[in-house]
N, C-alpha and C positions, 0 to 999 in steps of 0.2 A: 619933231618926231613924225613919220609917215602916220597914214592914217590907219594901214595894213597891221602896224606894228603896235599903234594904240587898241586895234583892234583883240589882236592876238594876246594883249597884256589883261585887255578887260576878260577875255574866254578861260583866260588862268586863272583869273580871281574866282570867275563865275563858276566853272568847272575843275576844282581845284585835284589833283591827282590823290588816287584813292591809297592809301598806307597801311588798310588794314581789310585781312579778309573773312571772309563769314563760310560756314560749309567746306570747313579744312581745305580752304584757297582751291588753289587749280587739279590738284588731286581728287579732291572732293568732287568739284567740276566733274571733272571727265568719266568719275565714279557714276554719278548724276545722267550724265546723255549718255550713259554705256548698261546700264544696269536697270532703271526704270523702265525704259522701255519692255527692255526683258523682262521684266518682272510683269508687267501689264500682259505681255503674251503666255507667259507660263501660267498668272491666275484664269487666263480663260481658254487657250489650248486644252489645259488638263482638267476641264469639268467638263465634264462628258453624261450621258443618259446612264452611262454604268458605275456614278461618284466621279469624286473629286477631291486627288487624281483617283483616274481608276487601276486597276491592279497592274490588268497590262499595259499600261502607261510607265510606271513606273519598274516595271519586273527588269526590262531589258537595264536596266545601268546597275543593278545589281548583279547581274550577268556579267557585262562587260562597260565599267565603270568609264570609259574611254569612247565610251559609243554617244554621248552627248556631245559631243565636237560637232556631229552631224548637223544637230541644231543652229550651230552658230557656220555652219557653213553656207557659200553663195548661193548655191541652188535650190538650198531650203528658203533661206528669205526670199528667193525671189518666187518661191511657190505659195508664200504668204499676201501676197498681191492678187489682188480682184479688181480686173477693170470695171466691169459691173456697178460695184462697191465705190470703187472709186469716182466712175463718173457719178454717184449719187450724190457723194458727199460734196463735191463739187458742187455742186446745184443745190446741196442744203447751204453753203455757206454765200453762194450768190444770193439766194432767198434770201437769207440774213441783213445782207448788204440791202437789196432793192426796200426793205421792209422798214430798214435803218433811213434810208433816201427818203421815199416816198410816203409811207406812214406820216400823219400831225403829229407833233411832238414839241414841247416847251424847249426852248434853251436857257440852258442855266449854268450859272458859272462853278469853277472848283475854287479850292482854299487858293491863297494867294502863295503866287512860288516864288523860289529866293532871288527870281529876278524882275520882282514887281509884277507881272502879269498874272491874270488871272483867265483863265481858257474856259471857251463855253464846248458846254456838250449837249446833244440831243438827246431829249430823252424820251424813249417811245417802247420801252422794252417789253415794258408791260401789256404794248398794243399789238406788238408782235406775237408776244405770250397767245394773246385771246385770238389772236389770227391764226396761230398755228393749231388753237383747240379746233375752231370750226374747222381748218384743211385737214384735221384728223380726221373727224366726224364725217364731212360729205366725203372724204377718199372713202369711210367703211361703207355707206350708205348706198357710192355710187361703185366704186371699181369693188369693194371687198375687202376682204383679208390679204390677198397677194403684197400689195406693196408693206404689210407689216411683219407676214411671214420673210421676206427679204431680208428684214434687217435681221430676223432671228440667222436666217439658213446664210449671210455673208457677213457674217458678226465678225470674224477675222479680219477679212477683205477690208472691214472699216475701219478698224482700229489700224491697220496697214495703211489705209487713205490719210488719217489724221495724224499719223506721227508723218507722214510724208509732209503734209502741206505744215507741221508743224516746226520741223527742222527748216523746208522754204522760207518760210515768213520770216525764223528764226535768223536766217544767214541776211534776209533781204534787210533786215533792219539793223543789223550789227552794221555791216555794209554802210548804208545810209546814212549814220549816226556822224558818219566822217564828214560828210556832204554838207556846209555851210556853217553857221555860228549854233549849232545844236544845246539846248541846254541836258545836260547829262547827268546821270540820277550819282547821285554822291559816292555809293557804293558802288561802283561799275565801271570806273575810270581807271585800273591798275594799270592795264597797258599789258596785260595778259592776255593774249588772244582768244583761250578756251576759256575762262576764267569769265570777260565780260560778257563772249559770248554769251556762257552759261544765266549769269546772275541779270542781265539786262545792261548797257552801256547809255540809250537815251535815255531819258527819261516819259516824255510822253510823243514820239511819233507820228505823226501823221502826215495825213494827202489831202492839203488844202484843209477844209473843215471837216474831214471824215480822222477822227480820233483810233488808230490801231489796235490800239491797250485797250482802251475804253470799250470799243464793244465784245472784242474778245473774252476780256473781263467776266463776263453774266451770259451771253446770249448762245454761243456755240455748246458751252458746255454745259449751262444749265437745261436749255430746251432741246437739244439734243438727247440727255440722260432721260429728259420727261418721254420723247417719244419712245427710246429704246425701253423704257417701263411701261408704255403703252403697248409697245409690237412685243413685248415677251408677255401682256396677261391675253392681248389675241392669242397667241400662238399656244398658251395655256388651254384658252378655251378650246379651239380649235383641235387639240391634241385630247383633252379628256371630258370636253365637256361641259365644262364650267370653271369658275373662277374659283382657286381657294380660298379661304377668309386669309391663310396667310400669303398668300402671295398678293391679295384684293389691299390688307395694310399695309405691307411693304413701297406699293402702288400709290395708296392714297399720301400716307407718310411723306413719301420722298416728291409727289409733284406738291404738293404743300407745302414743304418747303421751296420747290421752285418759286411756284405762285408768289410765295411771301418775298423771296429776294426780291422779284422782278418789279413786284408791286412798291418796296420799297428801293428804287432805281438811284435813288438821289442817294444813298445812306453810304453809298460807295464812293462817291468823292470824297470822305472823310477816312477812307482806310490807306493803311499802309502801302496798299498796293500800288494803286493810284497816285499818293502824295508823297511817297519817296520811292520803292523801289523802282528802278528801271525795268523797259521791256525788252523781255531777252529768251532763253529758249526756254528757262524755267517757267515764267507765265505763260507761254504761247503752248509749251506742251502739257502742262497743269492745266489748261482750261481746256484745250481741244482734244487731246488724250484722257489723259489720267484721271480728268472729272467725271467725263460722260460714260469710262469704261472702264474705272472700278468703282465710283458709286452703286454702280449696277449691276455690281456682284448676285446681288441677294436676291433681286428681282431673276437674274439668270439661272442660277441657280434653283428657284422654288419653281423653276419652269422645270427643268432635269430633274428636281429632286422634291416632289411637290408631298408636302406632309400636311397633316390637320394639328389643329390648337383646339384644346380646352377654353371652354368659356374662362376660367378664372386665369389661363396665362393672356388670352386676348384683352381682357379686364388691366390686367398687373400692365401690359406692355401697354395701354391706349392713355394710362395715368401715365404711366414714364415720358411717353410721349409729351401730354399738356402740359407736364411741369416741366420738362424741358425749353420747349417752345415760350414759355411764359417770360422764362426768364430770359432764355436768347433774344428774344426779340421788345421785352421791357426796357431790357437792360441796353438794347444796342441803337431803340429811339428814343431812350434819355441821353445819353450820350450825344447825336445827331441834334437834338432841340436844344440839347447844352449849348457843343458846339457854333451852332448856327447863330443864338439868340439866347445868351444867359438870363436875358430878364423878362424871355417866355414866361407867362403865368404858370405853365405844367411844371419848370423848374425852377424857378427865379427862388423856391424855397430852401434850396440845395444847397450846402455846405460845402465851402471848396477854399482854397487855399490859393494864393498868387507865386509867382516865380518871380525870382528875377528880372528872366524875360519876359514878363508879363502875363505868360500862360495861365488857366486856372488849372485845378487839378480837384476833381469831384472828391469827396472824404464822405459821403454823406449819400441817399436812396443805395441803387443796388450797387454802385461802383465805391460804397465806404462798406462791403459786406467783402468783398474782394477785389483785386485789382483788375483781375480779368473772367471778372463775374462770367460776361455772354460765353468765354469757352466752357465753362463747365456746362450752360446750357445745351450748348451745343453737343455735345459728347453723350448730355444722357439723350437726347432722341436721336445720336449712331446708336446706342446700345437697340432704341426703339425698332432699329430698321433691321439690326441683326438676329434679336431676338425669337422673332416670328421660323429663324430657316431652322430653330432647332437647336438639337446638339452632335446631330451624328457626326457633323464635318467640320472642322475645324475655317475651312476656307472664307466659308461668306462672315466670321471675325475678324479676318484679315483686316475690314476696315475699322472697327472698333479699334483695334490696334495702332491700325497706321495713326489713324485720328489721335490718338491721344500722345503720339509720339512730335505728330506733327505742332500740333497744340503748346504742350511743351517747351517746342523747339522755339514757334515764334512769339511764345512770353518770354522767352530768355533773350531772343534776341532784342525786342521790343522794352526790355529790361536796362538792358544794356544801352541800349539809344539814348532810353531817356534819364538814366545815371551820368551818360558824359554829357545831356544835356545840359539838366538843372542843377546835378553836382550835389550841391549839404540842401536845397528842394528838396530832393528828390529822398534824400535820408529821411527827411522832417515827414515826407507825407507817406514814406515806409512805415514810418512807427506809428503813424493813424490808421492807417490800413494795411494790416499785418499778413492776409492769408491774399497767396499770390492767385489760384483760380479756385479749389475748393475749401470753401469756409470749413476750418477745423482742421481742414487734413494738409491741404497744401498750397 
């Protein structure tokens, strides 16, 4: 047998054809790159200084219900473009890259994949995080406000730059995935063109030792969102004066959570992101879109629409917040020190059950209270970040919403994985741990 042939027989074992699809298949797909993005321009198009939306935003298509066509017409998207904006974003994402190069940083490996290897990554995100606070700092000290009022006054223009370079990347890697003995993420192989585009086809990507997925993953869209919360509480001050207490939590809230992903960099090799799904337009526009410009709702927003808090609701929401955080983040580095090292001292006391396959499966600290403990954390400090904009508008909920839909979606999917994994497992440590994310209710 040729060696061509031996080769191509090992790439079928390895990357075996995908059978089943997640996100009602290629319909769903195309729903997905046709409709988000939309959806990311209409949440911030129609918040304006007059609400959101505001009246005459919305009057003309009750007028003449047909007159929204315009929207989706060529000349309007292409009046959604800002070279400005564009060449910016550019230059934030080469920063990225140069900060990824040249920055010290540990290498450290990921879990091992199903073809024996285990891939090292840089890790320096953290040091980029603190590099970008100082370039905030000496830009106000020394240039000013200008370069943060920018991002307020071409806010479109960016969001226009990032789904651009996010469908690039997107096509550049589907592309690529053909190009040599690729190993391919198990759900991504249908051989539907929209479909793997959509869901990710490789698995993990790269140029030489620069990791694709892997910095995209944290760094565009986490530090990105941190700065657009920082150029909306300048452009706060700057407009009235001062900072509100609620747009000041919203602020502190949300880069705190930055700080804590970034600071915990390594905790990401153990997600699902990384260790199964492929990279494809779903991650590459979920991190460079959709993270950094609807997290940012609320922050946007209390800049438009800037209201005061009561000491006792600032009180209710700064608790929601800590008990949220307590448990997202207890919950997500016992897990990580499990993982890593079951017979860490911090866990080695832990209760857990064997598979089959050898795997353990915790019954016992926060992961025997629910299965998917950390998203309930998670979700109550969303409520944390929305709570502050109010009640008048329904808009800056949006994420509380989406959040919990999304939430949802990927315990069912994640559900699903590990029931065809460990099969009557996977029953046995059901019935020990009964409540899927909130204890009691569900």
């Amino acid at each position: 047998m040729s060696s061509s042939k031996v080769n191509h027989t090992s790439q079928s074992i390895l990357n075996p054809k995908t059978t089943e699809y997640e996100f009602l298949g290629p319909i769903g797909a195309f729903l997905m790159i046709t409709v988000l993005p939309t959806l990311v321009y209409v949440l911030n198009v129609s918040c304006t200084f007059d609400g959101c939306p505001p009246y005459y935003y919305i009057e003309p298509y009750f007028k003449a219900p047909l007159s929204f066509l315009y929207h989706y017409s060529p000349w309007y998207l292409v009046s959604l473009f800002d070279a400005a904006a564009f060449v910016a974003y550019i230059c934030f994402l080469i920063y990225l890259y140069l900060t990824w190069l040249y920055l010290p940083g540990e290498w450290v490996e990921g879990t091992v994949l199903r073809n024996g290897k285990r891939l090292k990554y840089k890790q320096n995100g953290f040091d980029t995080l603190l590099l970008t606070l100082f370039v905030i700092a000496a830009t106000l000290i020394v240039i000013g406000t200008g370069p943060f009022l920018f991002v307020f006054d071409h806010y479109i223009g960016l969001i226009t730059a990032s789904t651009i370079v996010s469908f690039a990347a997107s096509i550049y890697v589907y592309l690529d995935s053909f190009e040599g003995d690729k190993l391919l993420a198990l759900g991504g192989n249908t051989g539907n063109v929209i479909y793997d585009f959509m869901i990710g086809r490789e698995l993990n990507p790269r140029i030489g030792d620069f990791d694709i997925k892997y910095l995209v993953e944290l760094r565009p869209g986490l530090i990105g969102w941190m700065i657009i919360d920082v150029s909306m509480a300048i452009c706060q001050y700057v407009e009235l004066g001062e900072i509100t207490f609620a747009l000041f939590l919203v602020v502190v809230f949300q880069i705190w959570y930055v700080v804590d992903a970034l600071y915990m960099e390594s905790s990401v090799l153990t997600t699902i992101d990384i260790t199964t799904d492929g990279f494809g337009w779903m991650l590459c526009f979920g991190n460079l879109t959709w993270l950094p410009f609807t997290y940012s709702i609320q922050a946007r927003y209390l800049v438009l629409s800037p209201i005061g808090l009561s000491w006792f609701s600032i009180f209710i929401i700064m608790i929601l917040k800590a008990v949220g955080y307590v448990i997202f983040r207890e919950a997500n580095t016992e897990k990580n020190i499990f993982r890593n090292d079951p017979n860490d001292p911090r866990v080695r006391h832990l209760k857990y059950i064997t598979t089959k396959q050898g795997s353990r499966l915790l019954v016992s600290g926060w992961w025997g209270v629910a299965r998917h403990i950390n998203y309930f954390g998670d979700w109550l400090m969303a409520w944390s970040w929305c709570l502050p904009c109010g009640f008048d508008d329904i808009f800056p909920y949006f994420y509380v919403v989406y959040f919990a839909v999304l939430l949802v979606h990927r315990e069912i999917r994640d559900e699903t994985k590990c029931k065809n994994k460990y099969k009557k497992d996977w029953d046995r440590y059901c019935e020990i741990v009964k409540w899927r994310i909130i204890p009691g209710v569900y």
